[in-house]
C-alpha positions as CSV (number, residue, x, y, z in Angstrom):
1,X,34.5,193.5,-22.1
2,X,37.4,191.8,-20.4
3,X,40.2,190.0,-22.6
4,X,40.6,187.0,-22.6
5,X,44.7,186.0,-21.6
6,X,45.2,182.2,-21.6
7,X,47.7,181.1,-18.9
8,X,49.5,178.2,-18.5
9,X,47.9,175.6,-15.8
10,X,49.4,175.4,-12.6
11,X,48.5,172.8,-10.5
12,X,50.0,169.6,-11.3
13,X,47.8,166.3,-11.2
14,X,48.1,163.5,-8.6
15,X,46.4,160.2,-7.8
16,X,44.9,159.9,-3.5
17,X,43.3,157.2,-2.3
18,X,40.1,157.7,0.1
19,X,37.9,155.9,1.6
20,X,34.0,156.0,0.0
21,X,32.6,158.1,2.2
22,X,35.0,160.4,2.3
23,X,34.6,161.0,-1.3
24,X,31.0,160.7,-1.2
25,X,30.3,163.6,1.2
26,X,33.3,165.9,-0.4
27,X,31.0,165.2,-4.1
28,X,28.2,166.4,-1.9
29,X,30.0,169.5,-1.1
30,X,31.2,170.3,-4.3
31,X,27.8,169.8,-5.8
32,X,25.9,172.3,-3.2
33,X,28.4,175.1,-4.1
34,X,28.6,174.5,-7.9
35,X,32.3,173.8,-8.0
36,X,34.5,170.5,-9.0
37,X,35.7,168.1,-6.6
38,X,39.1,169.2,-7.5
39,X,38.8,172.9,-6.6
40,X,36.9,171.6,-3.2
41,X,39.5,169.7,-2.6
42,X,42.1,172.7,-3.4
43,X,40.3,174.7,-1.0
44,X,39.9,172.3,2.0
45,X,43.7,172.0,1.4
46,X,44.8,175.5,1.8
47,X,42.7,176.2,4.8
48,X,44.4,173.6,6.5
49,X,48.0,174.4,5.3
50,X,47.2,178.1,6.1
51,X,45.7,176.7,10.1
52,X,48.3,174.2,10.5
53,X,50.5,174.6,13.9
54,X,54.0,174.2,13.2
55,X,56.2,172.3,15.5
């Protein structure tokens, strides 16, 4: 069996503001692939950074 290493957590917290819907169809995401709203939100996050054109 694997060991278990605790690491120090890297992502720091922020406060966004969205509007309802928004946030209602990301919960809907997160929910039909079993992960938080958070790591959804992580995700949709670095797809974009990593598809962004820079000028």
């Amino acid at each position: 069996m694997a060991e278990f290493i605790p690491k120090q957590y890297k992502k720091e917290p922020i406060t966004i503001r969205m509007d309802f819907d928004k946030l209602e169809k990301l919960d809907r995401l997160a929910a039909e692939y079993n992960i938080s709203r958070s790591e959804l939100i992580n995700q949709c996050i670095d797809y974009a950074l990593a598809h962004v054109t820079e000028q």
